[in-house]
C-alpha positions in Angstrom: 111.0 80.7 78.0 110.4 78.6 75.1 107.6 79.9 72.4 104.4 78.5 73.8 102.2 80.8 71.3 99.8 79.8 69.4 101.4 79.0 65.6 100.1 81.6 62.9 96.9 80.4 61.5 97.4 78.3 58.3 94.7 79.5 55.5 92.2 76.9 54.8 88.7 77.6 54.1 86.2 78.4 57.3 83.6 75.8 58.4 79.8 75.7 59.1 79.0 73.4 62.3 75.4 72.3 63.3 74.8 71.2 66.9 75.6 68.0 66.0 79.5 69.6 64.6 79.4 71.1 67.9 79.1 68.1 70.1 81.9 66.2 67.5 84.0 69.3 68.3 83.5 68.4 72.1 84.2 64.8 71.8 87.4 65.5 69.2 89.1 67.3 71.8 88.5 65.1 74.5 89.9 62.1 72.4 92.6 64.3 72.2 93.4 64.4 76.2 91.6 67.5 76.9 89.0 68.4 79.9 86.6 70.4 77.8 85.3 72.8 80.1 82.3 75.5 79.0 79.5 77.6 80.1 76.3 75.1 81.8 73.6 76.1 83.4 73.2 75.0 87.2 71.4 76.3 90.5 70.2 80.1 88.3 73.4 80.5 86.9 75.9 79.9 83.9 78.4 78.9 85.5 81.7 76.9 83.4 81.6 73.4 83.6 83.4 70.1 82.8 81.8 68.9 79.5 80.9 65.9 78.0 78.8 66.6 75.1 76.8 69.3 73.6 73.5 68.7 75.1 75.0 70.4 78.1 75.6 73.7 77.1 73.3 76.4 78.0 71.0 75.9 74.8 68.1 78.7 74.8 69.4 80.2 78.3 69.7 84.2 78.2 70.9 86.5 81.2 69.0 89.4 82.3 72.1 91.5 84.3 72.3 95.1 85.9 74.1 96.6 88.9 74.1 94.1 91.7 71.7 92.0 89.7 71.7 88.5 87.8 68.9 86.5 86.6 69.0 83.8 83.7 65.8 83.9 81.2 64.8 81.5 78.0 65.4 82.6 74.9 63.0 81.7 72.0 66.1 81.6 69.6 67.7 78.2 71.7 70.9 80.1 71.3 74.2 78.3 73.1 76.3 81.4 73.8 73.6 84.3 74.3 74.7 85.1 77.8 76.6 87.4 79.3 80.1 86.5 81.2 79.4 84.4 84.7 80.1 84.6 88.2 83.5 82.6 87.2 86.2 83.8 85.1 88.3 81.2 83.0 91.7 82.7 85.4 89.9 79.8 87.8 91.6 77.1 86.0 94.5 78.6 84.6 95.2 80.3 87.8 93.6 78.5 90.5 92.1 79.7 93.9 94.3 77.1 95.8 97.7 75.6 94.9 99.9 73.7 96.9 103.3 74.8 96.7 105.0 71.9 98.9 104.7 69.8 101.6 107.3 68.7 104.5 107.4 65.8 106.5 108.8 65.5 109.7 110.9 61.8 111.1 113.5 61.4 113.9 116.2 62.2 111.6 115.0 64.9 109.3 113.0 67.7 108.2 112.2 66.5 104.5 110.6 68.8 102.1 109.1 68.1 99.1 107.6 70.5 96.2 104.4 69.9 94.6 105.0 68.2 91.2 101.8 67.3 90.1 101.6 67.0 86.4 99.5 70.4 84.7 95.9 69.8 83.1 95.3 69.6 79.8 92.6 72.1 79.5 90.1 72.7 76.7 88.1 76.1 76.9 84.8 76.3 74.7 82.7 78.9 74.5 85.2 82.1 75.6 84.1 85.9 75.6 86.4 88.0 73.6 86.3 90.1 77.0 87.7 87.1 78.7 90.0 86.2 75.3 91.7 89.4 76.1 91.8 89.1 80.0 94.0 85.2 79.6 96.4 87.7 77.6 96.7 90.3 80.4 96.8 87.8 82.7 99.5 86.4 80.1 101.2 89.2 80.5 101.0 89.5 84.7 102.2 86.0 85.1 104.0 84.9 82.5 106.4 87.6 81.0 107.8 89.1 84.4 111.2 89.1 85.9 109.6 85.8 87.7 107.3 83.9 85.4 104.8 81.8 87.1 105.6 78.0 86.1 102.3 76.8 87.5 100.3 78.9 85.5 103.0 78.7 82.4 102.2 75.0 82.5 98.5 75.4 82.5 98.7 77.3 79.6 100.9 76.1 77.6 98.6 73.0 77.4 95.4 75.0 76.9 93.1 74.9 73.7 91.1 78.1 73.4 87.8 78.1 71.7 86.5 81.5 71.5 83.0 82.5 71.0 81.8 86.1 69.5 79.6 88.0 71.4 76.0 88.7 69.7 74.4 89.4 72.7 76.0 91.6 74.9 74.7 92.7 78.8 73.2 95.4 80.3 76.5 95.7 82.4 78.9 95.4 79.2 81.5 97.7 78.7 84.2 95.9 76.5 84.0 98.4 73.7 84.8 101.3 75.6 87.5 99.2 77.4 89.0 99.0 74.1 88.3 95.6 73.0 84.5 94.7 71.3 82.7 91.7 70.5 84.7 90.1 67.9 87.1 88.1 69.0 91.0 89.2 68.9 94.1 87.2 68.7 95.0 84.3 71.1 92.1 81.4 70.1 93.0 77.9 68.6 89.0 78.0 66.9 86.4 80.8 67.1 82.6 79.9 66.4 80.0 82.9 65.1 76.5 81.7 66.5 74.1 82.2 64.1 70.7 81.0 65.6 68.0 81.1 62.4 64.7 79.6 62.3 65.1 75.9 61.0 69.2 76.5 60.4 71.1 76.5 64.0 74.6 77.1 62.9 78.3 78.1 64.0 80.3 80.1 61.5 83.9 78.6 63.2 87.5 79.7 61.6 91.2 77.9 62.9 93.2 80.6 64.8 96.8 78.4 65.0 97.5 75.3 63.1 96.3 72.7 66.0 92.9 74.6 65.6 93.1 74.0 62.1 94.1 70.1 62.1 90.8 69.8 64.6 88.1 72.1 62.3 89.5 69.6 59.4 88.3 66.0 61.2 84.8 67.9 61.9 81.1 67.1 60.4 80.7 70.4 58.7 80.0 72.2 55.4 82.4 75.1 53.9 81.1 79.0 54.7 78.4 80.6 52.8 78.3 83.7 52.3 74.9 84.2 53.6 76.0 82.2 56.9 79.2 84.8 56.8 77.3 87.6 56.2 74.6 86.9 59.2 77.8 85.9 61.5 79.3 89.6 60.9 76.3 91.2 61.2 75.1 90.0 64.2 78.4 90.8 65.6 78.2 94.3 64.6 75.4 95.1 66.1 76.5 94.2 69.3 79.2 96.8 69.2 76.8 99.0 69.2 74.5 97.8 71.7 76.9 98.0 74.9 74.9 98.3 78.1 77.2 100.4 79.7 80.2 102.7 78.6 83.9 104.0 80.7 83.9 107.8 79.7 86.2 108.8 76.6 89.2 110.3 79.2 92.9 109.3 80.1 92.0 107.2 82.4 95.1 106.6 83.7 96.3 110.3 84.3 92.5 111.1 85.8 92.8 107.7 87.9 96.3 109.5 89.4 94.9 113.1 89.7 91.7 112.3 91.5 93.4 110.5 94.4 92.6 113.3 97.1 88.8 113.3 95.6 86.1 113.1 98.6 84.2 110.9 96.5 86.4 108.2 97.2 84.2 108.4 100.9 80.9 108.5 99.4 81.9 105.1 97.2 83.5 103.7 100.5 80.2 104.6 102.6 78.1 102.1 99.7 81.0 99.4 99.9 81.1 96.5 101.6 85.0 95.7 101.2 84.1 91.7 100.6 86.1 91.4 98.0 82.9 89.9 95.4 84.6 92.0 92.4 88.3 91.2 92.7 87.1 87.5 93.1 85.2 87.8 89.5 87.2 89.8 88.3 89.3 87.8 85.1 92.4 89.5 85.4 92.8 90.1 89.5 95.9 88.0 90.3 97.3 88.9 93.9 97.8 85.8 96.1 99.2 85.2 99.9 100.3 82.0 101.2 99.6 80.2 104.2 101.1 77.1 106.1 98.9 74.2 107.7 99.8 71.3 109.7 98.0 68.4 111.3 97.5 67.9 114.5 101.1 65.9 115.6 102.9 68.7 114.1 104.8 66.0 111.7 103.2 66.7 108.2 103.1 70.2 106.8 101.9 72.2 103.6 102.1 75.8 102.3 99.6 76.7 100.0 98.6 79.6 98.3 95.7 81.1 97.8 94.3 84.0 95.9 94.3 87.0 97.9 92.3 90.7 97.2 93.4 94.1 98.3 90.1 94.4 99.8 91.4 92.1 102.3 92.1 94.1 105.5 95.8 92.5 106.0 96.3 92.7 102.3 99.0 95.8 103.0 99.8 94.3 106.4 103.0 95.7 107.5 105.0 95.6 110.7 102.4 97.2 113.5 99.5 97.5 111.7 97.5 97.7 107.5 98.7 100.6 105.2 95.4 100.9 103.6 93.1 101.0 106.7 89.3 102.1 105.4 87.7 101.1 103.0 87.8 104.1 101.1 91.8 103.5 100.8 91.0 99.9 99.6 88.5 100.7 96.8 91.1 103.7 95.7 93.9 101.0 95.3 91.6 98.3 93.6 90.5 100.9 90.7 93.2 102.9 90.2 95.4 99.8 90.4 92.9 98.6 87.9 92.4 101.4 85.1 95.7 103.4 86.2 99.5 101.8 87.6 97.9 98.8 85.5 98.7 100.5 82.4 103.0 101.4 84.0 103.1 98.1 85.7 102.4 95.8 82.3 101.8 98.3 79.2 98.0 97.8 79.4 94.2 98.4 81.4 93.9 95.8 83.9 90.2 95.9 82.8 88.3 94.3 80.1 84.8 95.7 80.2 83.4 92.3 81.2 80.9 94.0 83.3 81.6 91.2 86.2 82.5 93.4 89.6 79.0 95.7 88.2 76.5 92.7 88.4 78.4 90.9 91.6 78.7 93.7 93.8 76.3 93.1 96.7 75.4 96.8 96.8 74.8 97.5 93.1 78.6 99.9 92.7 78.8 100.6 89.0 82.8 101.5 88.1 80.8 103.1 84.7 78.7 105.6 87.0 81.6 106.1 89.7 84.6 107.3 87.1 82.2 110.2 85.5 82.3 111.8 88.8 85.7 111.7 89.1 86.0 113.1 85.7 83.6 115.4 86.1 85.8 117.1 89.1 88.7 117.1 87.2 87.2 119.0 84.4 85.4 121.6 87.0 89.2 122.1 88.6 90.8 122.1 85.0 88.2 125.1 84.0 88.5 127.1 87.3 92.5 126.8 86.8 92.4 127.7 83.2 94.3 124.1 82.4 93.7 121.8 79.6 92.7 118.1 80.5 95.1 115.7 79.9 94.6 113.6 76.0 93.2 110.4 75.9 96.3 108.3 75.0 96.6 104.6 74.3 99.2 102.3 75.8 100.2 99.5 73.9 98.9 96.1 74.6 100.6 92.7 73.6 98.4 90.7 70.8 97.4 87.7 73.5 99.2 84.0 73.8 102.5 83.3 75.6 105.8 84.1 73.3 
């Protein structure tokens, strides 16, 4: 496949936006053929958006966010990106719920099919999590660099323009540090802002991460980095390390997710679970899909679609006479260790990004954070009683984000 990675940023000296560099930064890119999408608030929620200007971003709007809870609050500060992640990940637009594949129409001659050839959107992302930064590379790496690379998603982003926002405000149900990633924003961004929300000076430390990002940062009403701007930007951003609401415990996950699969607690998680599926749906780097075939009515005009699917989906493991993975018990052991464990030989990396989004979405409150201790736990009471060692934490190497 042809090298669709972001080009190696070119140096050139970082820029200071106001609010009104942020709405030109909007406008820029939609001159440029982009749908801007970004974070909005609507109906309680900040939720991502088709944009036309500044004014609606979620300016002032926090998020107040724990096990099986959401609420938005003001913030005094008027900050832009002081929430936490969403109910809707960014896969939404690069990987949409429903595509259709092709369509076949019927005459009294011939069964003519046709595939679905509409032309990819030309997507601008503002305001993206590093969390979510580093879940459009595993997803990069799901659906792009396999044995069958997905051209749908391939085309979508190929043509996106990532604008990445640092964290400075993380959730109660934050875990990205612990999930190996943080609040500064890794590899894989055309622009990254640093929102730096002082009394009387609203300001957005932003840097070029590929050479497009540069030639937009250099058509944009702004001022060249001070120090005391850069200095605020880092610290802010440090401090949120440290202020994770929630933490994975410091084990090999992967070995304890494949030596805890005969566990009873996998019952007394499946007893609280309600098998709907909220936290695959979230969830920024879930991918499975199924297809399905409709027709109208005179049987002449048919289309397959497909649609994303979740292993919490009773036919999910369908097979001939019956589901492999009957209870839900069975369902929530495949979703995590899929998740923190075969993730890891299937693609060379966690399938999770400490996002904290299946904690607050899950009807009944189920916290992966509080559940995996257990497990650990168990496998260091069987460890000690067989006089074994537990396994080492061990890293698996992860690919730096972007399509190559």
């Amino acid at each position: 496949m042809e090298n669709v990675t972001p080009a190696a940023p070119t140096p050139d000296p970082a820029t200071v936006l106001d609010r009104t560099g942020l709405d030109a930064l909007i406008r820029e890119l939609a001159a440029r053929g982009y749908t801007v999408v970004g974070p909005t608030e609507r109906n309680g929620a900040v939720v991502l958006a088709e944009l036309a200007g500044a004014d609606e971003l979620p300016w002032g709007v926090g998020t107040d966010t724990d096990a099986g809870r959401y609420r938005t609050t003001a913030r005094a500060d008027g900050a832009a990106f002081a929430h936490s992640a969403g109910p809707q990940p960014w896969k939404r637009f690069l990987h949409p719920p429903r595509v259709r594949e092709w369509s076949a129409e019927r005459t009294d001659q011939e069964l003519v099919f046709r595939a679905e050839t509409s032309p990819a959107p030309s997507y601008a992302f503002l305001g993206v999590r590093p969390c979510d930064l580093r879940a459009i590379a595993v997803q990069d790496r799901v659906l792009a660099y396999g044995a069958r690379p997905d051209s749908a998603y391939t085309a979508r982003r190929r043509g996106a323009f990532i604008v990445a926002a640092e964290c400075t405000e993380p959730g109660a149900a934050c875990f990205c540090v612990s999930a190996g990633g943080g609040p500064a924003a890794g590899p894989g961004y055309d622009l990254v802002l640093t929102e730096v929300a002082e009394p009387g000076d609203h300001r957005f430390w932003a840097r070029a991460g590929s050479e497009r990002g540069a030639e937009v940062l250099a058509v944009l009403p702004g001022r060249h980095a001070d120090s005391r701007t850069v200095n605020a930007a880092r610290t802010a951003v440090d401090a949120a390390r440290d202020r994770m609401g929630r933490s994975l415990p410091d084990v090999d996950l992967h070995a304890l997710m494949a030596g805890s699969r005969g566990s009873a607690h996998w019952d007394d998680i499946a007893q609280r679970c309600l098998t709907c599926g909220n936290c695959t749906l979230v969830c920024p780097t879930c991918y499975c899909t199924t297809s399905e075939e409709v027709t109208d009515l005179t049987g002449d005009h048919a289309e397959r679609w497909r649609r994303w699917d979740s292993c919490f989906d009773l036919d999910f493991s369908y097979l001939h006479g019956g589901p492999v993975r009957s209870t839900g018990a069975d369902r929530y052991r495949q979703w995590l260790t899929h998740k923190l464990g075969t993730w890891h030989d299937q693609f060379g990396s966690s399938g999770c990004v400490g996002c904290g989004r299946c904690v607050v979405w899950c009807p009944v409150g189920i916290d992966l954070t509080k559940e995996i201790p257990v497990f650990a736990a168990e496998r260091a009471e069987s460890a000690a009683a067989t006089g074994t060692a537990p396994e080492p934490r061990t890293a698996a190497p992860e690919h730096d984000g972007g399509l190559a």
